[in-house]
VODOSE-558563 format. One line per field, with one value per residue: x, y, z of N, C-alpha, C, O in turn; residue in three letters. Coordinates in pm, 1 decimal, always signed. Layout:
N
n.xx <- c(X, ...)
n.yy <- c(Y, ...)
n.zz <- c(Z, ...)
ca.xx <- c(X, ...)
ca.yy <- c(Y, ...)
ca.zz <- c(Z, ...)
c.xx <- c(X, ...)
c.yy <- c(Y, ...)
c.zz <- c(Z, ...)
o.xx <- c(X, ...)
o.yy <- c(Y, ...)
o.zz <- c(Z, ...)
r <- c(ALA, ...)
This chain:
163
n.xx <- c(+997.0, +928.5, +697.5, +387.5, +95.2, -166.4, -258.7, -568.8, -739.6, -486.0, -230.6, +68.5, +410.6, +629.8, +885.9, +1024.8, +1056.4, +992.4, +1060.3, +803.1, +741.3, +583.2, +679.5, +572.9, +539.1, +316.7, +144.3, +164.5, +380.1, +396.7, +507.5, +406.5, +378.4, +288.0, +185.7, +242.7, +120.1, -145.6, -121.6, -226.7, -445.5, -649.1, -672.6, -463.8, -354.7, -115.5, -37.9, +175.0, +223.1, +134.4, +170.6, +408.2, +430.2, +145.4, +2.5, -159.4, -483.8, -687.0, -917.5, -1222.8, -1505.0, -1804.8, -2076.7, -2327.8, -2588.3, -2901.2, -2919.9, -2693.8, -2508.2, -2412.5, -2190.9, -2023.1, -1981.0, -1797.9, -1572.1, -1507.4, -1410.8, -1210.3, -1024.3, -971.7, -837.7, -615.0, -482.8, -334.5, -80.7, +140.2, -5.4, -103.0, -118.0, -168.1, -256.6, -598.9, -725.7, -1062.7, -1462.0, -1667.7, -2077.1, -2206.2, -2446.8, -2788.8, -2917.3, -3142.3, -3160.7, -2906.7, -2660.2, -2404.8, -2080.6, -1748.6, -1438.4, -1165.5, -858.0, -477.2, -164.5, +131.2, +323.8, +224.0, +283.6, +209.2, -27.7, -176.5, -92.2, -175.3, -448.2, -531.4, -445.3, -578.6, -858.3, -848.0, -828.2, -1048.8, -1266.0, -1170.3, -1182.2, -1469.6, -1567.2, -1466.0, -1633.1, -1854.2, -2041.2, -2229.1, -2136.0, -2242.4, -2190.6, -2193.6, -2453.0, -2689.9, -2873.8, -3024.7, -3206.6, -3392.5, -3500.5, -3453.6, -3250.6, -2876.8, -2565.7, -2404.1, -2163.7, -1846.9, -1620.9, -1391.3, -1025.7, -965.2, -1169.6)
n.yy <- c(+3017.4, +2706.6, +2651.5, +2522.1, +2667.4, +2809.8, +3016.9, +3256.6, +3026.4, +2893.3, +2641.5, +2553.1, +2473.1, +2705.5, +2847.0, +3072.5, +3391.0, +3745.6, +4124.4, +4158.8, +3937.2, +3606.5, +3304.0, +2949.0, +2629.6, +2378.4, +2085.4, +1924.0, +2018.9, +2263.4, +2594.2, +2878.8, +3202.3, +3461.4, +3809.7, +4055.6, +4177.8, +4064.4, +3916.0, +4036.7, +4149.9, +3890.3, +3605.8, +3452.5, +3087.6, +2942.1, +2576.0, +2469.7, +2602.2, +2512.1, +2262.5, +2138.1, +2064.6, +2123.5, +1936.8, +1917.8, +1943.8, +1729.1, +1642.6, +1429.9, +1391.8, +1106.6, +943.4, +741.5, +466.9, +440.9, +221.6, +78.2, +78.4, +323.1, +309.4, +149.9, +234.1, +454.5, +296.6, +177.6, +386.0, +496.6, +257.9, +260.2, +511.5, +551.7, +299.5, +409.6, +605.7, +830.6, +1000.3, +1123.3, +947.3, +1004.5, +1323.6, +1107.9, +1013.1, +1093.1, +1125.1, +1317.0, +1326.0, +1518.3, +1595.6, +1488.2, +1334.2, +1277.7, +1038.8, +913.1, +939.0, +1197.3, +1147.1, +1304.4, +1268.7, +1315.9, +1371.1, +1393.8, +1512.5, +1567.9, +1609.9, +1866.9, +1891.8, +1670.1, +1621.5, +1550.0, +1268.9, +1165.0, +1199.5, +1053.6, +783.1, +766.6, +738.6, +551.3, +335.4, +381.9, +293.7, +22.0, -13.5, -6.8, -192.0, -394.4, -466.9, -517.1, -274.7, -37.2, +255.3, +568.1, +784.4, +1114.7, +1095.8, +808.0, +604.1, +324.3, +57.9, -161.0, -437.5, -741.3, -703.5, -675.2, -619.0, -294.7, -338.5, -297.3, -568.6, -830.0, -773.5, -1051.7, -1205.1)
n.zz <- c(+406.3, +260.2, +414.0, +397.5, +263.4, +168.8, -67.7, -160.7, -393.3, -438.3, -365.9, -197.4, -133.0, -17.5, -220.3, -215.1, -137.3, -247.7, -232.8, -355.6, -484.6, -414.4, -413.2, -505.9, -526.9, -633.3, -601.1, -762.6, -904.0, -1027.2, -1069.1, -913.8, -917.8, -712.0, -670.4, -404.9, -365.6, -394.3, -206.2, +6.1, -21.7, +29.2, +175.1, +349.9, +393.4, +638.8, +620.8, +785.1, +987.1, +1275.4, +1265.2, +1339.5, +1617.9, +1737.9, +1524.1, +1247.9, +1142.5, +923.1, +740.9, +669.2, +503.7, +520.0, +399.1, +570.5, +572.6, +776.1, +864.4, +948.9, +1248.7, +1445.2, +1623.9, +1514.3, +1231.9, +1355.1, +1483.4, +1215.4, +1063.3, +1241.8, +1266.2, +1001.0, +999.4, +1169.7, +1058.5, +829.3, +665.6, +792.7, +984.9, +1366.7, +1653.2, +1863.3, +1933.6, +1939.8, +1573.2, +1541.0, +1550.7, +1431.5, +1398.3, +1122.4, +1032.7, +1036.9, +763.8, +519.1, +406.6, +508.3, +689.5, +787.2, +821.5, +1015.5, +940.0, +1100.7, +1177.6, +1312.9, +1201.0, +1154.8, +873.0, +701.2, +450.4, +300.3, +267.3, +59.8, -32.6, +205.7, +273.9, +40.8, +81.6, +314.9, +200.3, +73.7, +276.5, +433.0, +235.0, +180.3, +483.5, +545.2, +272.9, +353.9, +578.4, +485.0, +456.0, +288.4, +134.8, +112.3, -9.6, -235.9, -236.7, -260.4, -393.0, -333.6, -463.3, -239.9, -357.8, -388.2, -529.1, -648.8, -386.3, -414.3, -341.0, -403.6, -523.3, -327.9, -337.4, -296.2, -461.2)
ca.xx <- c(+1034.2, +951.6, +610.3, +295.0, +13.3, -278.0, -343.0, -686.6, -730.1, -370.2, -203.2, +159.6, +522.5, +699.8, +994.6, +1110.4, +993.4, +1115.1, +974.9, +719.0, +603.8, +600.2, +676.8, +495.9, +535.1, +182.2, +154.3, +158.5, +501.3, +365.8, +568.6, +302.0, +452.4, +187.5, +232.4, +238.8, -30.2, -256.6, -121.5, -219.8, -594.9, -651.6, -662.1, -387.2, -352.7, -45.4, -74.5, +299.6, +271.8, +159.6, +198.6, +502.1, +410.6, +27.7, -57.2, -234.9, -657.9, -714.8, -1081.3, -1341.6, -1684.3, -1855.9, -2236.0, -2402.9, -2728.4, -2923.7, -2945.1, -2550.3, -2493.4, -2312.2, -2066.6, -1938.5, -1912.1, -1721.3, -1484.2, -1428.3, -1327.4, -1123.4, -947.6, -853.2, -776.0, -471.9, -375.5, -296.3, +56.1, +148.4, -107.8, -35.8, -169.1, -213.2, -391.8, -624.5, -838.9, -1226.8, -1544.2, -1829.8, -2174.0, -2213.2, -2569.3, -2897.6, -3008.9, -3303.0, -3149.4, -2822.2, -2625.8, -2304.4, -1947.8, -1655.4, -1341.1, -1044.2, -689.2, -415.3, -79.0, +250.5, +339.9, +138.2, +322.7, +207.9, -176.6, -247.9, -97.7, -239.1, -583.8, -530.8, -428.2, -674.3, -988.1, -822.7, -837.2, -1166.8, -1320.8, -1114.1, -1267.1, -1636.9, -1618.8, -1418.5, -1744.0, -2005.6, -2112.4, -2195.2, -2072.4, -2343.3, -2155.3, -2210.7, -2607.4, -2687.5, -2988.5, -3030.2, -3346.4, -3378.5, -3581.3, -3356.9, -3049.3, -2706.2, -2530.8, -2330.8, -2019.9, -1779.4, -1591.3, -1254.2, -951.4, -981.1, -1311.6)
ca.yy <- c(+2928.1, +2572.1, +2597.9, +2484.6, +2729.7, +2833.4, +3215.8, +3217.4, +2917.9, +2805.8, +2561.9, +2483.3, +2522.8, +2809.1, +2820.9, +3195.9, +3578.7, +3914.2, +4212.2, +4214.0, +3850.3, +3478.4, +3215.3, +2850.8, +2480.6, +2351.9, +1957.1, +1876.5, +2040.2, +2392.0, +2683.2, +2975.2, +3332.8, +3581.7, +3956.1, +4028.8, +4308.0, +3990.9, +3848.9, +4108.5, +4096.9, +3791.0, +3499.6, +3361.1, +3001.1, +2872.6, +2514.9, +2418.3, +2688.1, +2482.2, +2116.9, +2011.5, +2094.6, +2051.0, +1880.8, +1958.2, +1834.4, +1694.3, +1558.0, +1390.0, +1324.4, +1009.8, +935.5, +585.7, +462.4, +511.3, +82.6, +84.5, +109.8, +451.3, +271.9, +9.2, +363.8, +507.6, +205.8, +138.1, +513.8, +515.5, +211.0, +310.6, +665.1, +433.2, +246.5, +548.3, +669.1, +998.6, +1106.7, +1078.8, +838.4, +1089.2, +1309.4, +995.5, +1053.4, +1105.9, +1083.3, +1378.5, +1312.5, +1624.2, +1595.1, +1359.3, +1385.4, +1222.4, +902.7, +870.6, +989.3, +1220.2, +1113.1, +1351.7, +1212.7, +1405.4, +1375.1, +1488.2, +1495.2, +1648.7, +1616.0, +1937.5, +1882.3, +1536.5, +1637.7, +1465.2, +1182.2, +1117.8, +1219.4, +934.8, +678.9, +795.6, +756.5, +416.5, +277.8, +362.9, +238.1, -130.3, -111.4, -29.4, -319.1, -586.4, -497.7, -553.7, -176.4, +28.8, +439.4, +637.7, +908.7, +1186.0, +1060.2, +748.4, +561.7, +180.5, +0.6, -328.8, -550.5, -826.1, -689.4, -703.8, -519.0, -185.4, -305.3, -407.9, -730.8, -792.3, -847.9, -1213.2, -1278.5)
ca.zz <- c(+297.3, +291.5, +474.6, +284.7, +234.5, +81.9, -95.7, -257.2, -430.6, -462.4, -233.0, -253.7, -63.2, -55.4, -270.5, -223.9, -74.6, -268.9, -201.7, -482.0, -489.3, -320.9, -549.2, -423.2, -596.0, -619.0, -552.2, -915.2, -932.4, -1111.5, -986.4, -893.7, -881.7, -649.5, -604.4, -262.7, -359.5, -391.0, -74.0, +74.0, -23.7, +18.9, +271.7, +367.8, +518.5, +673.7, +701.3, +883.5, +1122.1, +1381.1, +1246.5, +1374.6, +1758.4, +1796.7, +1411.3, +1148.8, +1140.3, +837.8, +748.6, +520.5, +550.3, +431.6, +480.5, +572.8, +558.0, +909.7, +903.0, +996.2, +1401.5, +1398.5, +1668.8, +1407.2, +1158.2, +1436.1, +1495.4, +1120.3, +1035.9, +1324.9, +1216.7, +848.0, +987.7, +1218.3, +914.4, +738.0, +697.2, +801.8, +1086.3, +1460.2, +1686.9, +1957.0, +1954.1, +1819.9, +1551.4, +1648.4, +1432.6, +1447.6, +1349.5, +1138.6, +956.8, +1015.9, +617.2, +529.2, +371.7, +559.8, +835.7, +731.8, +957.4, +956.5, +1033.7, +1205.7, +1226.9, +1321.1, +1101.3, +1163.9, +783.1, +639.8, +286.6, +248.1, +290.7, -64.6, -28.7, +307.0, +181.4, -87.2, +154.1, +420.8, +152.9, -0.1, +394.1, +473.6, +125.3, +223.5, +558.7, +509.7, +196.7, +424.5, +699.0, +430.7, +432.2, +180.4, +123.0, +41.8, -87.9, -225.6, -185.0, -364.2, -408.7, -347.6, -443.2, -178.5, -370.8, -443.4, -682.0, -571.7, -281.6, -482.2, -244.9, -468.4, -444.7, -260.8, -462.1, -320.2, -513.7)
c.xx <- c(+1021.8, +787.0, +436.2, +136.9, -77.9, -302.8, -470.5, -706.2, -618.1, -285.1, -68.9, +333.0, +579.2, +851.1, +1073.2, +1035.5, +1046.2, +1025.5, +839.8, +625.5, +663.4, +579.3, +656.8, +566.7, +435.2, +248.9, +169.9, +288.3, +518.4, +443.3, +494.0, +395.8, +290.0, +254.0, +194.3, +137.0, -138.2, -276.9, -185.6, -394.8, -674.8, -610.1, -554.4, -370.0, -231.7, -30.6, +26.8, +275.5, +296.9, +154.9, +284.8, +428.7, +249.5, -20.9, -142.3, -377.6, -658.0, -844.9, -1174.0, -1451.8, -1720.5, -1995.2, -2229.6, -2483.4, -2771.7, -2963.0, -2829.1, -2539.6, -2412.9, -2167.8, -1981.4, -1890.8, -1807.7, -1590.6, -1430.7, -1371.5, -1235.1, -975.6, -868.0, -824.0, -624.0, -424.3, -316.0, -157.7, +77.9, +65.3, -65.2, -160.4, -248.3, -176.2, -501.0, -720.7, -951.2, -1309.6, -1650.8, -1923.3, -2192.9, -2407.7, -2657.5, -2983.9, -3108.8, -3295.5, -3017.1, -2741.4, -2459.2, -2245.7, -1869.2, -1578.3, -1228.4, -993.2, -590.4, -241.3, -6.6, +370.7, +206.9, +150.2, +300.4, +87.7, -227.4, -214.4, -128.1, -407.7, -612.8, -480.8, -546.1, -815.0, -974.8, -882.1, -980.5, -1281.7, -1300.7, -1199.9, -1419.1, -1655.1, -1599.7, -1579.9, -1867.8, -2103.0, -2117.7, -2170.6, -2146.0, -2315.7, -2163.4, -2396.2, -2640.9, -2812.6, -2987.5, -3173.6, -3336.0, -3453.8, -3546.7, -3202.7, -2988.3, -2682.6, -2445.1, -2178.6, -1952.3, -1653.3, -1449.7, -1152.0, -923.8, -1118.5, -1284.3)
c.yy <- c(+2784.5, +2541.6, +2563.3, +2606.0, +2817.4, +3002.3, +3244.7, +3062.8, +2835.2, +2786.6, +2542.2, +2540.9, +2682.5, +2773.6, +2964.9, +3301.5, +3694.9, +3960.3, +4259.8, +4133.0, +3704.7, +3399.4, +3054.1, +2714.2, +2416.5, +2137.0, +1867.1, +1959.9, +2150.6, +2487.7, +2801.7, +3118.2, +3436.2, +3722.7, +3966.0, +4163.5, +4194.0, +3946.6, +3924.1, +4192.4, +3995.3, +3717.2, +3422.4, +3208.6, +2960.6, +2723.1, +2416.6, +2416.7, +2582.5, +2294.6, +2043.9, +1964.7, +2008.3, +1957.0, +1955.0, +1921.7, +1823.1, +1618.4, +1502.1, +1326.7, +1190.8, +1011.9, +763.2, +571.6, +443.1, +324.9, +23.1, +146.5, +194.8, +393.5, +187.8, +131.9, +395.8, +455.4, +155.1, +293.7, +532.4, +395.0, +218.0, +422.5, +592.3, +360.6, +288.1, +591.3, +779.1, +1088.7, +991.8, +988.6, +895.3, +1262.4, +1176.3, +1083.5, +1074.5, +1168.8, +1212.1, +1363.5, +1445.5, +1613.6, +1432.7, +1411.4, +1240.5, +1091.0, +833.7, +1037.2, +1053.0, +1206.5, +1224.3, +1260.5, +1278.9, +1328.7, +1433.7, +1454.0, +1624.2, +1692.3, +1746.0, +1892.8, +1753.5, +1521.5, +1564.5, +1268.7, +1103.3, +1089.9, +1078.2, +780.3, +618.7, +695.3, +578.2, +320.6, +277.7, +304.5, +35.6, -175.6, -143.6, -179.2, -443.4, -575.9, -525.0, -448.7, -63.6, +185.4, +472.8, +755.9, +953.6, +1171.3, +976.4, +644.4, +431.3, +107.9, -162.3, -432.6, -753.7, -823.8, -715.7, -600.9, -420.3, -209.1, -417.5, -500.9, -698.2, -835.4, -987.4, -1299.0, -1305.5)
c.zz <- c(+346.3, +355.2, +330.7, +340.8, +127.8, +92.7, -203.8, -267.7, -458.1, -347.2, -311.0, -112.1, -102.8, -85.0, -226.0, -225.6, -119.2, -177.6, -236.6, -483.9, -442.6, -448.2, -448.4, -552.1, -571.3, -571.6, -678.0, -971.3, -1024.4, -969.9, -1044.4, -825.6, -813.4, -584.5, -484.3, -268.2, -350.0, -240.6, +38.7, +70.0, -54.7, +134.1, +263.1, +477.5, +541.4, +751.9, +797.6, +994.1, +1234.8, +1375.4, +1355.4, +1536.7, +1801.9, +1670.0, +1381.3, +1149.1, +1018.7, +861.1, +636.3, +576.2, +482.4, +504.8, +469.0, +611.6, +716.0, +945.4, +997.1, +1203.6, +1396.0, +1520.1, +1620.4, +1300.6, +1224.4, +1444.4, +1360.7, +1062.5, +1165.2, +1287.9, +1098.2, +901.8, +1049.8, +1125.0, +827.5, +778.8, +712.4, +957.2, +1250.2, +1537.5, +1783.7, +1959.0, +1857.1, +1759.8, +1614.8, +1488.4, +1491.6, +1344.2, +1227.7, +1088.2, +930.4, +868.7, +611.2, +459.5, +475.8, +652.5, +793.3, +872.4, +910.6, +1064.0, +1009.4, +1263.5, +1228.5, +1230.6, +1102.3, +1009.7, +679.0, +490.6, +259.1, +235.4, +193.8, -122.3, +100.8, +314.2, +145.9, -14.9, +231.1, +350.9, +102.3, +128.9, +470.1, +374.2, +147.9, +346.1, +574.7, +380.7, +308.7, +503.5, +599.2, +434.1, +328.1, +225.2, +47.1, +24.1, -254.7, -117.0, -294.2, -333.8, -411.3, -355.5, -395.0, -241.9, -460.9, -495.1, -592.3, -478.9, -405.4, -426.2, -329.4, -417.6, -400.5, -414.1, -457.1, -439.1, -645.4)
o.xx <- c(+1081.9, +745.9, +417.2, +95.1, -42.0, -338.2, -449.4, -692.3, -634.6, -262.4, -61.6, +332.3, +561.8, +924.4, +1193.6, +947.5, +1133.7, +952.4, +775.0, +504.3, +785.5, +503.8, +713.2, +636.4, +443.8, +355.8, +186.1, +296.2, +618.6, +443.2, +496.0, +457.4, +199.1, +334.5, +108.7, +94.6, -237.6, -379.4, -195.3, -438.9, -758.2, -512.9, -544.5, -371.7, -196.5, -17.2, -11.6, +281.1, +405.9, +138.0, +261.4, +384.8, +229.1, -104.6, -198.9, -368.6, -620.6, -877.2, -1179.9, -1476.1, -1657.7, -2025.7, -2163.1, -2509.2, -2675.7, -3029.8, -2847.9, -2572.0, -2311.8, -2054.4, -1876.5, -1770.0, -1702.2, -1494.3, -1323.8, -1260.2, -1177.3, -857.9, -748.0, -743.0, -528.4, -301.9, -247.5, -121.7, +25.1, +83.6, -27.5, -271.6, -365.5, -64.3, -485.5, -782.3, -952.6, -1268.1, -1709.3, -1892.8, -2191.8, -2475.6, -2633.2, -3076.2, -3128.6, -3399.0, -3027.0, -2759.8, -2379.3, -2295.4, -1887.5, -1601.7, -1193.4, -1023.7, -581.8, -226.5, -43.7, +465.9, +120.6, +53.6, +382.7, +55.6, -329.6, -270.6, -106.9, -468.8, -692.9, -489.3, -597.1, -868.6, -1069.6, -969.7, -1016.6, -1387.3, -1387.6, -1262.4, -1476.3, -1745.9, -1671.0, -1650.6, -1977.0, -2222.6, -2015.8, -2186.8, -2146.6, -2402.1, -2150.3, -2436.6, -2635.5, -2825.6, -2936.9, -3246.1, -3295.5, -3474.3, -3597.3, -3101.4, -3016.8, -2755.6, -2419.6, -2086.7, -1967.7, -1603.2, -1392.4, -1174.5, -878.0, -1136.7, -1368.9)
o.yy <- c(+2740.9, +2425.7, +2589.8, +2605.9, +2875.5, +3079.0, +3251.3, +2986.1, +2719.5, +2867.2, +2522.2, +2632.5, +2747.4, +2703.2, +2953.3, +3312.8, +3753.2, +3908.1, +4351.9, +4154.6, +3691.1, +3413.7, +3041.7, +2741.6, +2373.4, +2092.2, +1745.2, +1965.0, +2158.2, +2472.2, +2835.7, +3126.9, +3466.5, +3740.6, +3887.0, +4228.0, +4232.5, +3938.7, +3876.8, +4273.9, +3997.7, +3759.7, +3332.1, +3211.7, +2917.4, +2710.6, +2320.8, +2330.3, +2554.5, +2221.1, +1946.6, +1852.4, +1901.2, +1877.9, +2040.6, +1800.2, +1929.7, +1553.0, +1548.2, +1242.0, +1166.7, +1056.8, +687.9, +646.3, +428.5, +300.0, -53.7, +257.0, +160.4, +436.3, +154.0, +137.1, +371.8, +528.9, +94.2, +285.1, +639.8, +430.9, +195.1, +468.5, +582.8, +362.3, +222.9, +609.7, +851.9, +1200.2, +875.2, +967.8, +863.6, +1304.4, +1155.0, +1176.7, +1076.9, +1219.6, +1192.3, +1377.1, +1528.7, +1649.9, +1330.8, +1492.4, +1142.4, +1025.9, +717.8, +1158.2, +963.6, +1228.9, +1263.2, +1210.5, +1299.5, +1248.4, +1532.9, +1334.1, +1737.5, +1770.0, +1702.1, +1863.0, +1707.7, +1411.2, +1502.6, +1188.6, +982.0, +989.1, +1002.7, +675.9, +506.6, +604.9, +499.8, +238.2, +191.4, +268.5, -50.6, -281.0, -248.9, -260.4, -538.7, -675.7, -554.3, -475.3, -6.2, +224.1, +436.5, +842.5, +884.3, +1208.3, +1021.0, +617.2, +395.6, +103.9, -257.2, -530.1, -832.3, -893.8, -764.2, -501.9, -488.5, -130.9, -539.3, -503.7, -590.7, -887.8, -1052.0, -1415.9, -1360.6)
o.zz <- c(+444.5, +350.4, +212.1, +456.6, +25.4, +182.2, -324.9, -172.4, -496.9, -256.9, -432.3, -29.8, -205.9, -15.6, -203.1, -310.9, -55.1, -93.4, -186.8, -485.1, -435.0, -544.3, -339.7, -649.8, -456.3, -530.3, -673.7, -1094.0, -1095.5, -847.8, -1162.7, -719.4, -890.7, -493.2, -444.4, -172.3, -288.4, -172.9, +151.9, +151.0, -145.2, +196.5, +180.0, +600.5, +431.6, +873.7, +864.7, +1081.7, +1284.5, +1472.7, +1427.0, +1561.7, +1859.2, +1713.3, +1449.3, +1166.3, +969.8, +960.3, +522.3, +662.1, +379.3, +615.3, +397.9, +706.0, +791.7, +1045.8, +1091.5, +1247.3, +1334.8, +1498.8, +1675.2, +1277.7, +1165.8, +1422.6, +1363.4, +1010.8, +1148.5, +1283.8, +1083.4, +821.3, +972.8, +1112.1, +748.7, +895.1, +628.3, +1006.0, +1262.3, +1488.8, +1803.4, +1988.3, +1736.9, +1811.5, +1737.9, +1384.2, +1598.1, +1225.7, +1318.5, +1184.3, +865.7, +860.0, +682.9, +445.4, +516.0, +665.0, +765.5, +982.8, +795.3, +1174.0, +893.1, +1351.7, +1156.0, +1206.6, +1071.6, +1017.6, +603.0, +420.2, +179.8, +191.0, +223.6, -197.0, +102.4, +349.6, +201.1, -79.5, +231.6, +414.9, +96.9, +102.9, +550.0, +426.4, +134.7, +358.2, +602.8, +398.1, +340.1, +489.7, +648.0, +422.6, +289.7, +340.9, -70.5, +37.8, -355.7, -6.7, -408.9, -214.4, -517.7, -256.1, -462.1, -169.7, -541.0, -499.4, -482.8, -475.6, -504.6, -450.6, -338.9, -305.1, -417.9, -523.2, -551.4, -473.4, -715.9)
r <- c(UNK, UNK, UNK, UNK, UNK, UNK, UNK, UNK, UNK, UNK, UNK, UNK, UNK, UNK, UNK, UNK, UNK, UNK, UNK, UNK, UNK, UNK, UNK, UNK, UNK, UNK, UNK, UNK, UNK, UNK, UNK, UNK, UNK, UNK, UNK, UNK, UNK, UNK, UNK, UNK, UNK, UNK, UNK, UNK, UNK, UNK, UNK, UNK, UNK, UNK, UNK, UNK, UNK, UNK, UNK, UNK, UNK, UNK, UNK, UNK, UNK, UNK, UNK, UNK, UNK, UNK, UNK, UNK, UNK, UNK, UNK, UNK, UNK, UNK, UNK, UNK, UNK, UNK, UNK, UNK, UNK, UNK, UNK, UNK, UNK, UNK, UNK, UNK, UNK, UNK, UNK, UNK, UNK, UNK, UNK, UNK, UNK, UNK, UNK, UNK, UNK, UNK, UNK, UNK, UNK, UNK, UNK, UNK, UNK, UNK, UNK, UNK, UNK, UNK, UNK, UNK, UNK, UNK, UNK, UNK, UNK, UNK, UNK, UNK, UNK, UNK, UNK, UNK, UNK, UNK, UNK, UNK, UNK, UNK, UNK, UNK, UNK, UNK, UNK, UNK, UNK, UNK, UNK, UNK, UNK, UNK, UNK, UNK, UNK, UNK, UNK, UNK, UNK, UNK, UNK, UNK, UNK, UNK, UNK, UNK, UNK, UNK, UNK)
């Protein structure tokens, strides 16, 4: 009771264990009743278990264009992942390359976070902090996969809230 995990597709705390079925509180505050006949084919994730002790990895990819020095990528996802509330310092984040695609270069970035039940609003912090620092550096986020034609127009990186 109390830990946060995922059965199938539904994510949420545990509120309470009969014998019959596990009742959860999703993140949007829906209370999810599962027979423990489901639980029981079916994947279970527990993502507490081992939070408190070693943390949790949490991650998100972003791509950037192959013009970007992947050690300035490296150093600005490392910095919004540290400005982020909730995730620990040490172990520090860390950035893998995962995929050279044929316009841009996908990053994942990994952290670690002793708060499992806060995963969405860390997420939502996380994504806000790395969006702030790629604009402040003057780079754009070529996510999902996005198409820029150089022949004059404007940069796609929109403006600060000083402008």
């Amino acid at each position: 009771v109390g830990d946060r995990i995922k059965i199938g597709d539904v994510s949420g705390d545990v509120l309470e264990k009969t014998m019959l079925v596990i009742k959860l509180r999703t993140i949007k505050n829906e209370e999810i009743t599962i027979p423990n006949s489901t639980i029981l084919s079916s994947n279970t994730m527990n993502y507490s278990a081992f939070s408190e002790k070693a943390g949790l990895v949490l991650h998100t990819t972003v791509t950037i264009g192959y013009d970007v020095p992947w050690r300035t990528v490296h150093k600005l996802l490392i910095d919004a992942a540290l400005a982020t509330k909730g995730i620990m310092e040490s172990p520090a984040p860390f950035v893998w390359q995962t995929a050279l695609n044929d316009f841009h270069i996908s990053y994942q970035l990994n952290i670690y976070t002793q708060e499992a039940s806060k995963q969405g609003s860390i997420y939502a912090d996380l994504h806000a902090n790395i969006q702030d620092a790629f604009r402040d550096a003057g780079i754009e986020i070529l996510s999902p996969g996005y198409m820029a034609l150089r022949n004059g127009n404007d940069s796609t990186i929109p403006p600060t809230n000083k402008d």
